[in-house]
N, C-alpha and C positions, 0 to 999 in steps of 0.2 A: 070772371068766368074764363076768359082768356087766358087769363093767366094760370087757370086749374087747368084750363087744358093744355097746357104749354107744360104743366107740369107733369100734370097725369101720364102726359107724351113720353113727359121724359122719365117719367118715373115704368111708363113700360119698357121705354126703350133700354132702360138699368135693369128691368127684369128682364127682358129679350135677351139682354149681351149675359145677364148671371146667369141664364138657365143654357145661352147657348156654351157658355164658358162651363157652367159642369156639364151637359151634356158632351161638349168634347173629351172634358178630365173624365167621364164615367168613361167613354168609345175608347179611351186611352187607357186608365186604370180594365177597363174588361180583354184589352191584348195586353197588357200587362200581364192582369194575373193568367190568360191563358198560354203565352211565355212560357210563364212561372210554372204554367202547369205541365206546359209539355218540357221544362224542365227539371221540373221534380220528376217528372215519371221518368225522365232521362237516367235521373238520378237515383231513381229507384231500383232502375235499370239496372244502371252499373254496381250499385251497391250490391243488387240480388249476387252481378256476378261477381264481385269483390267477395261476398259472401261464399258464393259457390269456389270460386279457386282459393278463399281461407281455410273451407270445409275441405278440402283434395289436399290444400298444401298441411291442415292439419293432418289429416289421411297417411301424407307421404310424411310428414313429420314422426308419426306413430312408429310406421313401417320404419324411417331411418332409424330411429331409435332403436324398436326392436331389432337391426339391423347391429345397431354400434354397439349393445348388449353383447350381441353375438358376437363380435368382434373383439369384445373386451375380453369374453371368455376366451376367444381364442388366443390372447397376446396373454393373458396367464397362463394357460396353457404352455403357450410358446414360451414364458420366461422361464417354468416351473421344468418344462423339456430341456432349456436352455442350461437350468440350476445345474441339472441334473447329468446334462453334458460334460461342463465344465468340470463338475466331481469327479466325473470319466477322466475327462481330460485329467484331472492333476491326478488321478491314480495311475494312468496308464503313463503319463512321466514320469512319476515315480518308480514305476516296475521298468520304462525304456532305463532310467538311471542306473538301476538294479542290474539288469542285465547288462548295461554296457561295464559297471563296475564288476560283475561276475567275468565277463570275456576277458576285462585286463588280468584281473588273477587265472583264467585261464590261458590266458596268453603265455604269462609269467611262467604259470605251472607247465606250461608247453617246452620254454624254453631252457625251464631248468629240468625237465626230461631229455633235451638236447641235448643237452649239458653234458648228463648223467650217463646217458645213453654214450655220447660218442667216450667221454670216460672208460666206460663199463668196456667199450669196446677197445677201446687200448689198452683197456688192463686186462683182458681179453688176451689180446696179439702179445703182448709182453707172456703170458704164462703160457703161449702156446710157443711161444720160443724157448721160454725156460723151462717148459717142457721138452722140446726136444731136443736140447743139452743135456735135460738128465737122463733121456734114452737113450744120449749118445754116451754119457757118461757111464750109465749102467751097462751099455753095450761093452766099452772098454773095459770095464771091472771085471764082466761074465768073458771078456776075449781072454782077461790074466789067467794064467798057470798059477792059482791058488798054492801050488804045491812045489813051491822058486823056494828054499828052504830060507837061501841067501837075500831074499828082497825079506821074507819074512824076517831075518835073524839081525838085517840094519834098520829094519822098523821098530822091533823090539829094542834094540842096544838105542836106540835117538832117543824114545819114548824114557829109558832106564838113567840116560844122561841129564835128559830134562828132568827128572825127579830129585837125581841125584843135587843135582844145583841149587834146586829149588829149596833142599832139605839141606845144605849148605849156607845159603841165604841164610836161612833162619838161623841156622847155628851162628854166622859169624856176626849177624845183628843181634841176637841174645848175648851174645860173649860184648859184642861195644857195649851196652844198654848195660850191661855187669859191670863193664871199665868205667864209664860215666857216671857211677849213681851221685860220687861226690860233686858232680859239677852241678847239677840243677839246684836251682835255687830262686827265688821273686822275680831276677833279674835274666836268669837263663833259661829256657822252656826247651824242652826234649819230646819230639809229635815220630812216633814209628808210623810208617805207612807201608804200603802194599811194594815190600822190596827194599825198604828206606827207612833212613833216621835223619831227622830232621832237626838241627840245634840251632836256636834262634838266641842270640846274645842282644841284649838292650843296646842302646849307643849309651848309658848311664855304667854300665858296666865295663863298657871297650874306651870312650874315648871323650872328650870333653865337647859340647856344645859347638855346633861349627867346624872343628877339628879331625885330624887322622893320624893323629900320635896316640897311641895304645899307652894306656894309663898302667901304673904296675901292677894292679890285683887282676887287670886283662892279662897281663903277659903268664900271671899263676894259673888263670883259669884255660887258657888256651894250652898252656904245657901240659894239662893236663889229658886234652881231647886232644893234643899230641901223641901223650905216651899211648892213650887207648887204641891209637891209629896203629902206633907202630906193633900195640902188644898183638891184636887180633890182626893183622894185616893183611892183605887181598881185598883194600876196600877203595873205591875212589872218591873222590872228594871232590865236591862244586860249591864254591862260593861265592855268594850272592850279598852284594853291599842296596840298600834299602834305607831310603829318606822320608821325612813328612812332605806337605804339600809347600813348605814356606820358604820363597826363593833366598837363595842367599846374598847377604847386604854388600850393596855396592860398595862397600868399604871392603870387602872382600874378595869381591870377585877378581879380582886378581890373580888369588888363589885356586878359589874354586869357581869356575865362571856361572857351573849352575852344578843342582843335585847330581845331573848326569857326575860330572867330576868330581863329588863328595861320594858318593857312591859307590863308585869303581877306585877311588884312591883309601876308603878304608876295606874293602874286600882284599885290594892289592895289602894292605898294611897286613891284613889276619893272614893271607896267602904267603907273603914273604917271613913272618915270623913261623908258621909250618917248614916251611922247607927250607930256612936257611939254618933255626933254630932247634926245629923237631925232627931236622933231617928227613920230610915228607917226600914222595918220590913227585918229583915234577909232572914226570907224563900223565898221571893218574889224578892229576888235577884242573880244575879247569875255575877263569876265575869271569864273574857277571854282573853289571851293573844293570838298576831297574830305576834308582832314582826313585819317585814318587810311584809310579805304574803299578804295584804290587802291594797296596796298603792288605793291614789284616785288622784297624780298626778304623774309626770313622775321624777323620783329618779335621773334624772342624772343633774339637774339643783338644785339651792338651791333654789328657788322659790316651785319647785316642795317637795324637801325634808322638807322647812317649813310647807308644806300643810298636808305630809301625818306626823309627827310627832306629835299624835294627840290621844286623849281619848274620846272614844265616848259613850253616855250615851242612850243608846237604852231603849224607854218608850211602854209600853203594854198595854193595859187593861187585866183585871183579865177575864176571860172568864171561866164561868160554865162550864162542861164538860156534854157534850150531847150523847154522844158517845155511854152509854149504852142504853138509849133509844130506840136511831136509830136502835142498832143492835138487841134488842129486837123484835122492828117491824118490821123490817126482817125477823128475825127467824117464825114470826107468819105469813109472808106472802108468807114463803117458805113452810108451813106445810099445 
């Protein structure tokens, strides 16, 4: 029994210590969970307001939104303004282009009115002075004594003498052109001009390549435009000696150093057989070297260089000399 109760003892004093050991863990576990509760409701707490400023910041979220919407319209707006600018812009640089390219042409068009204008006005001042030379001019005509019998009667006899000359001319170049018909031929070319006869002989006909010894059917053909000289006479005579372009060979030159002195020594050749031979009057003659300077065909062909190698006998009539005359009646019509 003793020992039951040694036991029993102990077996309360194991339930004493279990029941005071959970009665502590229950007093512990019961501030535990009221902790817990007054931290869930902390928690509730803050969540409500986590809640509420998630509600407000959704709120202000709506609003940004609807805000950035707005904004978005406007920055299209603003690019479609912007598009729309720049279109401006590059038309209105293209019309500032315009116009500045318009000002240069009227700049230009300004300066060649300047131009024109001070022209216009010098040519202006020139006719207002050759204007009043003709009124002075006229002035002097309306001062003449119309009725000077004698200024009239050496006006008339200059104008009668000029005619007379002229109608001379013709006769005594008709009558050479008669005398000459037998000279012309392939090699000799006969050109009448305004006063003038003009006899061009080949260097094939006068004289041998290089050369200014007169060959003998030259010396037949020259007696001939001799005699015509002497038959129609009152004519003067210039002769012109005429080369190709091809200098002559240094094996040469000696001779003739260049055309100049080929030239002028066969014009001398045709000159000295006139008047030493044709008995031609010297003073009425005159003698011209041209060398190459005077071609009448194209020098780079020998067709061309046969043409222009060539002595030409330029024929005149003698013409009186009127000159004082005129300038006499002049002077008496200026006084």
């Amino acid at each position: 029994m003793k020992y039951a109760a040694i036991i029993l003892g102990m077996v309360a004093l194991t339930c004493a210590a279990v029941l005071f050991y959970f009665y502590g863990r229950t007093t512990a576990l019961e501030s535990n969970l009221k902790e817990t509760k007054l931290a869930l409701s902390a928690e509730k707490d803050a969540l409500n307001k986590v809640q509420a400023s998630l509600a407000k910041s959704q709120a202000e979220l709506s609003q940004s939104n609807l805000a950035l919407s707005e904004q978005r319209a406007e920055l299209e707006s603003s690019r479609q303004n912007l598009s729309k600018a720049e279109s401006s812009r590059v038309i209105l640089r293209d019309k500032a282009s315009s116009l500045a390219n318009s000002n240069r042409r009227l700049k230009t068009a300004f300066g060649d009115l300047q131009l024109d204008y001070g022209q216009v006005k010098s040519s202006l001042q020139t006719l207002k002075v050759k204007n009043q030379d003709l009124k002075n001019y006229l002035s002097k005509i309306e001062s003449l004594n119309m009725s000077d019998g004698k200024r009239i009667a050496k006006f008339e006899a200059i104008v009668q003498e000029v005619e007379d000359q002229a109608a001379a001319v013709d006769v005594k170049l008709d009558e050479f052109m008669a005398a000459i018909e037998g000279v012309m031929d392939d090699a000799t070319k006969v050109e009448r001009g305004q006063g003038t006869i003009n006899v061009a002989l080949l260097e094939k006909v006068l004289f041998k390549p290089g050369k200014a010894h007169l060959r003998f059917k030259a010396r037949k053909k020259l007696a001939l435009i001799g005699d015509a000289l002497e038959k129609v006479g009152g004519l003067r005579v210039r002769i012109v000696g005429h080369t190709d372009n091809i200098p002559i060979a240094k094996s040469h030159q000696h001779v003739y150093f260049s055309n100049w002195e080929l030239s002028a020594a066969r014009a001398a050749k045709v000159m000295r057989f006139l008047i030493y031979e044709q008995k031609l009057d010297p003073r009425k003659t005159e003698l011209v070297a041209r060398a190459f300077h005077e071609p009448i065909a194209d020098n780079s062909s020998v067709a061309g260089r046969r043409e222009n190698r060539r002595v030409e006998i330029a024929i005149s009539p003698v013409i009186k000399p009127i000159y004082q005359k005129v300038k006499e009646l002049s002077e008496s019509l200026t006084h």
